[in-house]
Wavefront OBJ file of the C-alpha trace (Angstrom):
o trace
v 81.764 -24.397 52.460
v 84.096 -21.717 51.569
v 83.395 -18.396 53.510
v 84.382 -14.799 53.196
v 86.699 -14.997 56.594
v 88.620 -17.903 54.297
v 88.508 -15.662 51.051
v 89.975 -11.960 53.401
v 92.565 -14.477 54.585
v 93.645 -15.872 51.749
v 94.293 -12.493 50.363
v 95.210 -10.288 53.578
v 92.439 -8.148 53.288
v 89.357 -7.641 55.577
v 86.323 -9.447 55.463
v 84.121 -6.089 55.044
v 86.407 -5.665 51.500
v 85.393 -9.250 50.122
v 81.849 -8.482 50.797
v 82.180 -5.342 49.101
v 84.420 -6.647 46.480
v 81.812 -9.141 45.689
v 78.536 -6.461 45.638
v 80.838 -4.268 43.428
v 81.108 -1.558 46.054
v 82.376 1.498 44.245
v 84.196 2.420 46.997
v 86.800 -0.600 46.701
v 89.228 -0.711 43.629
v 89.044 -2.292 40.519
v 91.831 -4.244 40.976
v 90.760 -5.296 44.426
v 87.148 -6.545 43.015
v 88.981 -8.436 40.299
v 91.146 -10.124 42.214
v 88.327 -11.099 45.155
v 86.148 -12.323 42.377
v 89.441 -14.328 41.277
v 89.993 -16.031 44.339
v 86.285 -16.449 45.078
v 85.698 -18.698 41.761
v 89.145 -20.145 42.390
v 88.154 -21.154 45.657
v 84.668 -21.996 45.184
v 82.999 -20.309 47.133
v 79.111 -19.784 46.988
v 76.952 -17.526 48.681
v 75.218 -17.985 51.952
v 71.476 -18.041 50.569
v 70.149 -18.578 54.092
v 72.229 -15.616 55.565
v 70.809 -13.163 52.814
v 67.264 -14.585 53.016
v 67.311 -13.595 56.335
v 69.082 -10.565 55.824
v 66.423 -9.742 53.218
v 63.645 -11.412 54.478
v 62.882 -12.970 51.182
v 63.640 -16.668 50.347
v 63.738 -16.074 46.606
v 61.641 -19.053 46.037
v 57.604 -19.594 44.993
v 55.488 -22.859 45.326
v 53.782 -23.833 42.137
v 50.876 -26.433 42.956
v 49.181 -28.018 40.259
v 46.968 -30.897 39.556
v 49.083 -32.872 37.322
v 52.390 -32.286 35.333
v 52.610 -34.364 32.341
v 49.142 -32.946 30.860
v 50.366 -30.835 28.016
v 48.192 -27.725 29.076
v 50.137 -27.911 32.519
v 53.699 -28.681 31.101
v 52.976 -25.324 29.065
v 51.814 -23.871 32.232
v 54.861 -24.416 34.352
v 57.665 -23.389 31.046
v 55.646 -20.265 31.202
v 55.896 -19.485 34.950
v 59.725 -20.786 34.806
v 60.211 -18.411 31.669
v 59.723 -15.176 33.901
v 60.772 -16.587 37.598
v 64.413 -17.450 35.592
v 64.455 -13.736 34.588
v 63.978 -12.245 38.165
v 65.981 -15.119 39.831
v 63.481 -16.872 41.709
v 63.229 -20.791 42.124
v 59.643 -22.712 41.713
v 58.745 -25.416 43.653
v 56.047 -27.705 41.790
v 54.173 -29.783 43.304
v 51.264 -31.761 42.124
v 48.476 -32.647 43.836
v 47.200 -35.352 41.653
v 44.108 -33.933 41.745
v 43.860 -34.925 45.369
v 42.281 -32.096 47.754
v 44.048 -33.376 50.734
v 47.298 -33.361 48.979
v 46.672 -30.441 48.180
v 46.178 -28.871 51.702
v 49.211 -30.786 52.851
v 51.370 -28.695 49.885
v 49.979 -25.685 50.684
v 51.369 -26.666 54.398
v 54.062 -27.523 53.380
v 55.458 -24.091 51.319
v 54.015 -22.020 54.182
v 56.553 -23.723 56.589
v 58.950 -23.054 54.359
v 58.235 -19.285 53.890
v 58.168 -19.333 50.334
v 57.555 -15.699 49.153
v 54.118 -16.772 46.997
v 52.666 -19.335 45.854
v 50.537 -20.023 42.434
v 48.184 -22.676 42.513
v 45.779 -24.722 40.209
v 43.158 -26.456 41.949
v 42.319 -30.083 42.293
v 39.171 -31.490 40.855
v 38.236 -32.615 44.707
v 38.630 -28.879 46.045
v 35.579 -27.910 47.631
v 36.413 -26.020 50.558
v 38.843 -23.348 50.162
v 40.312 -23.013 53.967
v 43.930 -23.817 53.299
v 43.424 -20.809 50.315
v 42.168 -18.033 52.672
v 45.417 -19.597 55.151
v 47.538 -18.544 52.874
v 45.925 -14.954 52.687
v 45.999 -14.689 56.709
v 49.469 -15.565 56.523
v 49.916 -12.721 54.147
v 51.977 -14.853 51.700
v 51.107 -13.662 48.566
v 48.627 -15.793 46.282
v 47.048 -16.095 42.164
v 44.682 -18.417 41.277
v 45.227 -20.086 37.637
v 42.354 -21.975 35.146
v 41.212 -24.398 37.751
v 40.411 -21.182 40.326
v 37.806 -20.356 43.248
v 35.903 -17.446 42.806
v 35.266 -16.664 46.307
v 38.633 -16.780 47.222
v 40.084 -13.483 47.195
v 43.226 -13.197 45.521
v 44.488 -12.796 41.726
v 43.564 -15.061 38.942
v 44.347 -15.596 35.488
v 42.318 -17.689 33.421
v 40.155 -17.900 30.493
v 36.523 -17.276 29.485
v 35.581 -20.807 29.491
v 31.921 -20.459 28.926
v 32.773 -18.507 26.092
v 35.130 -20.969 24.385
v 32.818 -23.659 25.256
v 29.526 -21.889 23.347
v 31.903 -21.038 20.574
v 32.976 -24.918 20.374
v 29.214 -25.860 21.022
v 28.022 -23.507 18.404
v 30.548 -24.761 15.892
v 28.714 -28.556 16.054
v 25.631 -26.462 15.504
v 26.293 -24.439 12.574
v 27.542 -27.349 10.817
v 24.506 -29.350 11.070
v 24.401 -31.059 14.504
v 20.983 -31.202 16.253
v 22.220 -34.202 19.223
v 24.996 -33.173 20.643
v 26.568 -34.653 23.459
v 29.592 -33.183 26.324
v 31.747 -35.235 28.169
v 31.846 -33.187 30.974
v 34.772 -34.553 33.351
v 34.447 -33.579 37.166
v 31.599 -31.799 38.790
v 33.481 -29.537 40.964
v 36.281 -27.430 39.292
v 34.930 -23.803 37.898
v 36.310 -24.404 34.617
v 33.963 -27.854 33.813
v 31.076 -26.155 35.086
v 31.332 -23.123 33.058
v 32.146 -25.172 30.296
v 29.485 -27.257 30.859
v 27.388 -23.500 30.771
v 29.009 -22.214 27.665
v 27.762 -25.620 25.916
v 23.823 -25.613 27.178
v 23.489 -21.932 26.553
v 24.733 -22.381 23.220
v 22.091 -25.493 22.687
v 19.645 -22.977 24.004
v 20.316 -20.135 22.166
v 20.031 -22.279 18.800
v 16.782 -23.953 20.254
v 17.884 -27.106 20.713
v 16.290 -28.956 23.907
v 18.978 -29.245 26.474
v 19.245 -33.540 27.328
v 20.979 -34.153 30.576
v 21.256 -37.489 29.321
v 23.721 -36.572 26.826
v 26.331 -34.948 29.469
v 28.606 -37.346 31.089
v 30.078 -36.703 34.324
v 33.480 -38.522 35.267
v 33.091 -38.601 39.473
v 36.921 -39.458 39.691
v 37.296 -36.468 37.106
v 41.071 -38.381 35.884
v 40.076 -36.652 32.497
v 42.502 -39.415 30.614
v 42.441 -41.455 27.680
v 40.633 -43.907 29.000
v 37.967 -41.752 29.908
v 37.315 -40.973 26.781
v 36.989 -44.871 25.479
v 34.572 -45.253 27.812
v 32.403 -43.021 27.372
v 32.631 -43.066 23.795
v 31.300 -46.818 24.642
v 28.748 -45.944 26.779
v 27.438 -43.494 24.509
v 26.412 -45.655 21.709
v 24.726 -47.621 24.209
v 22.507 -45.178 25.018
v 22.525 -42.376 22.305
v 22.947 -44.115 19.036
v 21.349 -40.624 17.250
v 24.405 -38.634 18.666
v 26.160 -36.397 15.879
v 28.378 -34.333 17.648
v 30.370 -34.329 20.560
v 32.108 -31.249 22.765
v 34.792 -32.929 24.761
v 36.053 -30.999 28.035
v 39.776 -31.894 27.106
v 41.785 -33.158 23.992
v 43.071 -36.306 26.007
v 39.744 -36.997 26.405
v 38.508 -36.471 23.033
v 41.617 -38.653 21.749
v 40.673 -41.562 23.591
v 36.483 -41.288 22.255
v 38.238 -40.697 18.775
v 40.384 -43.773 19.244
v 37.181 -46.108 20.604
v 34.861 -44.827 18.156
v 37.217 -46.000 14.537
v 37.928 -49.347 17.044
v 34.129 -49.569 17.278
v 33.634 -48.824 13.264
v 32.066 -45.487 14.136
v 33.341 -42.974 11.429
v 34.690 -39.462 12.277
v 32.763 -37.318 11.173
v 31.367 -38.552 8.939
v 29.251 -40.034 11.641
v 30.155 -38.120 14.563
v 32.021 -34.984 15.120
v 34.036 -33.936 17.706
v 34.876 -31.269 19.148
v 38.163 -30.661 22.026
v 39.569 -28.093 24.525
v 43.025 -27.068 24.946
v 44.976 -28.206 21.425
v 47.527 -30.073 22.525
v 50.181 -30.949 20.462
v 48.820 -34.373 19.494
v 45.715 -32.923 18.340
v 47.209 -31.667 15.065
v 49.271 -35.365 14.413
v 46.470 -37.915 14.896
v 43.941 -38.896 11.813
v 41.434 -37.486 11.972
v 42.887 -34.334 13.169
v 41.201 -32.393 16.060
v 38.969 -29.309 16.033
v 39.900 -28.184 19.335
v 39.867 -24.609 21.117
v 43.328 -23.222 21.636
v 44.138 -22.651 25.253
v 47.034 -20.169 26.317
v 48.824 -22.381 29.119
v 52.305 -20.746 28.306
v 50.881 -17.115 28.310
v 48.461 -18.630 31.579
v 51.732 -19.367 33.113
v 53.613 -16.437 32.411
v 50.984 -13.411 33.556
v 50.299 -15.972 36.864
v 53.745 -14.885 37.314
v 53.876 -11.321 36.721
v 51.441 -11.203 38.744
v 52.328 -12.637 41.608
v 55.814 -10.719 41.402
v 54.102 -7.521 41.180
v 52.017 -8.862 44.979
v 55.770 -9.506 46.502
v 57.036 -6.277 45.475
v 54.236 -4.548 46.747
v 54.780 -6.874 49.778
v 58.176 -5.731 50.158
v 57.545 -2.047 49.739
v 54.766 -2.375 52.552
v 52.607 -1.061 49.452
v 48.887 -2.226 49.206
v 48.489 -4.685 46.253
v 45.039 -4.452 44.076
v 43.432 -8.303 42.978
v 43.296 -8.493 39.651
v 41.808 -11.185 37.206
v 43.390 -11.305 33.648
v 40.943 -13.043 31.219
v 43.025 -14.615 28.756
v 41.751 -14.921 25.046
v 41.079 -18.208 22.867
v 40.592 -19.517 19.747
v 38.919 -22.107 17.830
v 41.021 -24.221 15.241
v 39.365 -26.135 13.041
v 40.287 -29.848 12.026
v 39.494 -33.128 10.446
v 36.743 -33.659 13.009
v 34.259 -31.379 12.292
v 32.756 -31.707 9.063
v 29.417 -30.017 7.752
v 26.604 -32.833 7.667
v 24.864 -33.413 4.364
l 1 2 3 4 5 6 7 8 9 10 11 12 13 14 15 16 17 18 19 20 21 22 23 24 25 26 27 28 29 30 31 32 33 34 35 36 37 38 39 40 41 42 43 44 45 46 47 48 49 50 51 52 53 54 55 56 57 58 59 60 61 62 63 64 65 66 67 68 69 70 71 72 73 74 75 76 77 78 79 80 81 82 83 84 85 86 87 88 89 90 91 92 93 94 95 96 97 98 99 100 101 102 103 104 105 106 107 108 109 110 111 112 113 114 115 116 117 118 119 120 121 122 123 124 125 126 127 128 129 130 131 132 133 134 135 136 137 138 139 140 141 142 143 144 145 146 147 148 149 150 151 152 153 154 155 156 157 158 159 160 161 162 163 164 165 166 167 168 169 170 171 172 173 174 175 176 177 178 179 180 181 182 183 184 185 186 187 188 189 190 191 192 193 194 195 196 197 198 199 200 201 202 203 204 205 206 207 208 209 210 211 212 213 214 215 216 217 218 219 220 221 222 223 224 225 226 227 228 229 230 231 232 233 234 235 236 237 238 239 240 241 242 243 244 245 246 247 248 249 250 251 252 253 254 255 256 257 258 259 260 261 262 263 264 265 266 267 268 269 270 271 272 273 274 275 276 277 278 279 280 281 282 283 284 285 286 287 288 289 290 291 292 293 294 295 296 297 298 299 300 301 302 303 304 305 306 307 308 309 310 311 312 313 314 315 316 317 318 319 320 321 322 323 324 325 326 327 328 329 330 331 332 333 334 335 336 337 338 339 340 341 342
């Protein structure tokens, strides 16, 4: 690698002037800066990171763990976080943890040894003890929770009012004539299912309608996929055949149901509505189209960010940093799936 002792020789000039020249010191000509910049490009020559990471004690890089990265709500996620890390030159790691708890401890390890300067995490569905979480906080790196979040675990989060959007998706099925409504639940564990899981038997409640925890269906491997869905769209009309609505805990989810249920002669809705969580793109494209709640991941991704920044600053500046929790809003759009009953 080209070096500043290579660049002050090349030129006759000191090596304390080519450091200068390159920080735009004021206190070394014009025509000097010009012509180390110049020689610099000509020569190729790229700064020591390293050096001024340890100069500055920062390495200019975060760790971005999340459970998977081809889900649309994550992609959005990560252009969001990328969006604001571009603008105050930082580099994200991403890992995913495949919804994998171990994994996940071993990432965590893994951007601690290499001194990243924060790290923003989504948790697996497995997650159920939070020790590599309150490492992080011990080691003083700095840390925000996003959606899939712990509330014990002191730190920033951003997320969502999932039992809200969940009653308001619940209450939807109601208020256009459901009485049996069903929720594919996904995972146990994570916060977000089980407030969502909440926000759907409160509303049921609060329209008295008897709560049937035979009509929730719990995935134990919590993959949340397509082929989730087609199952237990399946097993539903096995054992629910009254069923008129459906609250889905994620599009890809409701997709697949949608896709078993016309392969099964089961008409939507005409039959059965449904209702999703997250609107991804392919919710608006397929037939019927999908009544889905809109969640913010590129907005998620982008205060998760800010966030976290405004922790390493405060790190930096040996200032004490406040925990916040930003509560992001949604929406719910209304498609080709919902349809008031006769």
């Amino acid at each position: 690698m080209v070096t500043l002792k290579q660049i002050a020789e090349e030129l006759g000039i000191s090596i304390t002037t080519v450091s200068k020249a390159l920080k735009e010191y004021p206190d070394v000509s014009k025509k000097t800066r010009k012509l180390v910049r110049e020689t610099a490009s000509l020569l190729n020559y790229k700064p020591n990171s390293f050096a001024v990471n340890l100069r500055t004690k920062e390495s200019k890089t975060i760790g971005l763990i999340i459970p998977v990265i081809v889900h649309h709500f994550f992609s959005s996620v990560i252009k969001g976080i990328i969006s604001q890390a571009e603008k105050k030159g930082y580099l994200v790691i991403i890992l995913q943890s495949d919804e994998s708890y171990e994994l996940e401890k071993k990432q965590v390890d893994l951007l601690l040894s290499k001194r990243v300067d924060g790290i923003l995490i989504s948790l697996a569905n497995g997650t159920g003890d939070y020790k590599h979480l309150t490492d992080i906080i011990e080691q003083e790196t700095p840390l925000v929770m996003f959606d899939k979040i712990a509330k014990i675990v002191k730190c920033s989060k951003v997320i969502i009012d999932d039992r809200k959007a969940a009653y308001n998706a619940t209450q939807h099925l109601i208020d256009i004539g459901c009485k049996r409504i069903a929720h594919f639940r996904g995972a146990l564990l994570p916060q977000n299912s089980i407030d969502r899981f909440l926000g759907y038997k409160k509303a049921l409640l609060d329209n008295n309608i008897k709560y049937d925890p035979s009509l929730v269906y719990v995935n134990e491997c919590g993959d949340m996929s397509f082929e989730e869905g087609k199952e237990n769209a399946r097993q539903l009309l096995k054992d629910h055949k009254d069923v008129d609505g459906i609250f889905i805990n994620t599009d890809l989810v409701a997709i697949g149901a949608m896709t078993e249920f016309v392969k099964l002669g089961v008409k939507v809705p005409e039959e059965i509505s449904i209702v999703g969580f997250s609107n991804w793109f392919m919710s608006s494209v397929i037939s019927p189209s999908l009544t889905t709640i809109n969640q913010p991941g590129y907005d998620m991704g982008k205060n998760a960010f800010k966030l976290l920044y405004k922790e390493i600053k405060a790190k930096k500046q040996n200032k004490l940093f406040a925990h916040k929790d930003v509560v992001l809003e949604t929406d719910l759009i209304i498609r080709e799936s919902t349809k008031t009953l006769n």
